[in-house]
C-alpha positions as CSV (number, residue, x, y, z in Angstrom):
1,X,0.0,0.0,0.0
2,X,3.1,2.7,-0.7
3,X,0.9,3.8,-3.6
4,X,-0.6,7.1,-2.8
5,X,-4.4,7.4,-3.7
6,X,-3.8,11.1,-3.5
7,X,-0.6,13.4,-4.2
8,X,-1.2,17.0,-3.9
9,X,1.7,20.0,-3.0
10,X,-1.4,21.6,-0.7
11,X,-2.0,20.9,2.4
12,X,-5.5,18.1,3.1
13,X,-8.3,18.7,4.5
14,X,-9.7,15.0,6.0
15,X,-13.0,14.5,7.1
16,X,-13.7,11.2,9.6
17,X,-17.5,10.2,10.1
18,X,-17.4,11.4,13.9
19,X,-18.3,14.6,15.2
20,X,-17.9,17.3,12.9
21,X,-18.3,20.6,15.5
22,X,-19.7,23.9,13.8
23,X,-17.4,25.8,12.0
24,X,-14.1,23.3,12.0
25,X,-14.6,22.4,8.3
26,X,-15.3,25.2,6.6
27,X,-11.9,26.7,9.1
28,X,-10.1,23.7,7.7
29,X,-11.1,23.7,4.4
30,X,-9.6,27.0,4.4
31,X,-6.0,26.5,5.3
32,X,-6.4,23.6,3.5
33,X,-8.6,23.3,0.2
34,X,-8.1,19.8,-0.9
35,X,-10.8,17.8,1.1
36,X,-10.8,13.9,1.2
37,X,-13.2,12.0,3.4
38,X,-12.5,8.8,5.4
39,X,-15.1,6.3,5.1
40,X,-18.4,7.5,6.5
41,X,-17.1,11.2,6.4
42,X,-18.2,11.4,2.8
43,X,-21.2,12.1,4.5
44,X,-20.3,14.7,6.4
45,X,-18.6,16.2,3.6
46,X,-21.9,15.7,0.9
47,X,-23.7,17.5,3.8
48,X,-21.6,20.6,4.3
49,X,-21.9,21.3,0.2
50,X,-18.4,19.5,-0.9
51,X,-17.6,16.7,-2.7
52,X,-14.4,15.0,-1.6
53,X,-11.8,14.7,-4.2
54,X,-11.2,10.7,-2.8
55,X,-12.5,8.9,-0.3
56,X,-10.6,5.9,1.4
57,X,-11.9,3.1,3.9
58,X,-13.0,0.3,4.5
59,X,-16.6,1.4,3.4
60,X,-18.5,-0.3,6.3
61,X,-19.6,3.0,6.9
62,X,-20.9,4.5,4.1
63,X,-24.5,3.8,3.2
64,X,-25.6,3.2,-0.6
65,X,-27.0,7.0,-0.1
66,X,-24.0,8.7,0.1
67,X,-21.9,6.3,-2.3
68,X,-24.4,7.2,-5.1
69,X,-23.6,11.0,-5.0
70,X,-20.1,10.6,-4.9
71,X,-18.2,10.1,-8.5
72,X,-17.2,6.2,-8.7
73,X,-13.7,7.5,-9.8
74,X,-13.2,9.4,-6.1
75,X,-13.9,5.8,-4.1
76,X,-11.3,4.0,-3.5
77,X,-12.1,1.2,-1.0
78,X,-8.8,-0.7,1.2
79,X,-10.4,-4.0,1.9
80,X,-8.1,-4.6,5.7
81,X,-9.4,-4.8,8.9
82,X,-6.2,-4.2,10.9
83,X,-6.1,-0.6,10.8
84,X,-8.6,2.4,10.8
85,X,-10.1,4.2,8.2
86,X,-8.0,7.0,9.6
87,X,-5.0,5.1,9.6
88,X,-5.3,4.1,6.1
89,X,-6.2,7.5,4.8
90,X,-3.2,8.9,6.2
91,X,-1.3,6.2,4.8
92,X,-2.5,7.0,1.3
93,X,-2.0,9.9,1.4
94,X,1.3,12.3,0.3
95,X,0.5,15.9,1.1
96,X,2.4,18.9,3.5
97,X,-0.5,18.2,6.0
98,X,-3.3,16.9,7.2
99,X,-6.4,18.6,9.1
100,X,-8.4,16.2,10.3
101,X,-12.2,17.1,11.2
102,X,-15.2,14.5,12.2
103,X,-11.9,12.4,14.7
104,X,-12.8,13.6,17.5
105,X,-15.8,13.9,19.6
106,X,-18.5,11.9,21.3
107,X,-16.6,8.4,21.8
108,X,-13.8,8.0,24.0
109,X,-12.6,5.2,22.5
110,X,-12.8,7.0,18.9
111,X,-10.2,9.2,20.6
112,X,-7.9,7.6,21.8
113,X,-7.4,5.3,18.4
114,X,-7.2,8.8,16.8
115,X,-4.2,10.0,19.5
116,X,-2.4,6.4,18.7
117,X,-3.1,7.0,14.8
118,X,-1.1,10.3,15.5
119,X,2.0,8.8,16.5
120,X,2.5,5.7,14.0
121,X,4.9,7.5,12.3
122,X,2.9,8.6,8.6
123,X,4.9,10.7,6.7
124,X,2.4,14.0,6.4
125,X,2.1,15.0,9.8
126,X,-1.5,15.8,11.0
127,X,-3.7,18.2,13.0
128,X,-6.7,16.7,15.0
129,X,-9.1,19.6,14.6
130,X,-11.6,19.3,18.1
131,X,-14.3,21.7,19.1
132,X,-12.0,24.1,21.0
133,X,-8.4,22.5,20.9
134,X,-6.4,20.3,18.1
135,X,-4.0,17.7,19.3
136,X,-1.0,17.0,17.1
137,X,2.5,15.2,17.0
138,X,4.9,16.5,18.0
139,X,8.1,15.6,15.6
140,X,9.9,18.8,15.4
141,X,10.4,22.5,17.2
142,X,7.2,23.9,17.0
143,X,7.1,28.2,17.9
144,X,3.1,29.6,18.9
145,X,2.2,32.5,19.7
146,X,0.0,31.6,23.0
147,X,-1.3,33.7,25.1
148,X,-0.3,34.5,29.0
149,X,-2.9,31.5,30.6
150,X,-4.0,29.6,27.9
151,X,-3.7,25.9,28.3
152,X,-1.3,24.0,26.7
153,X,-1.2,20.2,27.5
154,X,1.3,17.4,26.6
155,X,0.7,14.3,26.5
156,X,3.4,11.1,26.3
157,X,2.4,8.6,24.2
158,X,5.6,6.5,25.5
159,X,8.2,7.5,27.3
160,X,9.7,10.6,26.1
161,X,11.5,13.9,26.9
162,X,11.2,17.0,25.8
163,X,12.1,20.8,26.5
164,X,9.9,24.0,26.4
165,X,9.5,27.8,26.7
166,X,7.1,30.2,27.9
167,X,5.3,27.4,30.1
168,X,4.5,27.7,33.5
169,X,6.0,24.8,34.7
170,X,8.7,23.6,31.5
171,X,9.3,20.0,30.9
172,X,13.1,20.5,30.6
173,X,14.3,17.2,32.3
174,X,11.5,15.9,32.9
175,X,11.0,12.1,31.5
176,X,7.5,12.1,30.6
177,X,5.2,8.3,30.3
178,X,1.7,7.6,29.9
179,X,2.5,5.4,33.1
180,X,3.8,8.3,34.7
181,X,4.3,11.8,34.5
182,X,2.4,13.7,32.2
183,X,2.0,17.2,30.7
184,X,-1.5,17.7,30.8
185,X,-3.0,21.4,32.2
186,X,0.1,23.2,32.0
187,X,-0.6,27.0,31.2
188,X,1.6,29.2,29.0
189,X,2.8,32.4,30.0
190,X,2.9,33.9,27.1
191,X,4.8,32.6,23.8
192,X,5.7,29.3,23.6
193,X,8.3,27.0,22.2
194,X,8.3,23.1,22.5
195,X,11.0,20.9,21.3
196,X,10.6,17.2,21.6
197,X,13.4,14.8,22.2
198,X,12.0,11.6,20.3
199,X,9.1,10.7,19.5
200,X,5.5,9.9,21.1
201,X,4.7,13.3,22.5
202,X,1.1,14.6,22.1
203,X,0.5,18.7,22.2
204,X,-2.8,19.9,22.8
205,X,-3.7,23.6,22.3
206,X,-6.3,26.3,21.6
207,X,-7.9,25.5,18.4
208,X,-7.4,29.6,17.7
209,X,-3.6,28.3,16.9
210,X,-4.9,25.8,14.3
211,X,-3.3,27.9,11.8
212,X,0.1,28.9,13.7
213,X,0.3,24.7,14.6
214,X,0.2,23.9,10.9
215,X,3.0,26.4,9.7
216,X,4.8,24.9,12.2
217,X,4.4,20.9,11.8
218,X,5.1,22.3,8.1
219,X,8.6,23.6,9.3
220,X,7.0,27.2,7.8
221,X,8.2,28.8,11.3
């Protein structure tokens, strides 16, 4: 499966068949113009006026409905069980990055195959675009211009370190687990600058940065 479905020099926006919250598309859509849809997201996509240019899955969630507005050309069905429809989207595709709408939400456990999705290493990185924060991987020094209380939480995926500025509390030294200690709730003081030290480590911010977090998984800043 190293053939990509779709190869494009802009950045994607995905669309999953969770929730979609008011607004994130059509803010995604904007930093981002090429949609795709994952599975059942077609349907989400169909409903907001678009039609995906591709949509990838396993299909067990997209009715006969929604498959018979979408052009047969833009289906392109991965028959595996072993993976998510998110996983195999961002497999197939080859873009600067992803924004990824309708991932999070409602179910818990939706979420947390999303988060694990994040770190398995795809070569576009990806934004998880939420209701008021997006969650991303953090692979590189990323610089965002937060503001003096805002939240910014961090969260290890495995063991990993890490080192930050403008944070209340920094993570310099600190080795970090999802069996340990953790990065959640930490406030920023004003800028902020976090540099991981391997990889595994979860950011989540205020979906306000959506657009300073994708420059900067880019390497744009």
């Amino acid at each position: 499966m190293n053939t990509k479905i779709v190869n494009v020099s802009e950045p994607i926006t995905l669309v999953g068949g969770g929730e979609v919250v008011p607004g994130a598309l059509a803010e995604a859509l904007a930093l981002a113009p090429v949609l795709v849809a994952a599975d059942g997201g077609a349907a989400a996509a169909l409903a907001a006026g678009h039609v995906p240019r591709a949509v990838i899955g396993d299909f067990d969630s997209l009715s006969d409905a929604v498959r018979a507005q979408l052009p047969p050309e833009s289906l392109h069905p991965v028959a595996e069980q072993d993976s998510t429809d998110f996983d195999k989207a961002l497999r197939l595709i080859a873009a600067p990055a992803v924004l990824a709408v309708g991932f999070l939400g409602a179910r818990v456990d939706h979420q947390l195959a999303a988060f694990s999705t994040l770190v398995q290493g795809h070569e576009t990185p990806c934004v998880l675009v939420g209701e008021t924060e997006v969650a991303f991987h953090l692979t590189r020094a990323v610089d965002l211009p937060a503001r003096a209380g805002e939240v910014v939480s961090l969260f290890p995926m495995q063991e990993v370190t890490g080192r930050s500025e403008g944070l209340e509390w920094p993570i310099d030294g600190l080795r970090m687990s999802p069996m340990g200690r953790i990065g959640t709730s930490n406030r920023a003081t004003g800028p902020v600058r976090l540099v991981p030290e391997g990889p595994g480590l979860l950011a989540i911010v205020p979906r306000r940065l959506l657009a300073d977090v994708l420059s900067g998984i880019r390497g744009d800043r």
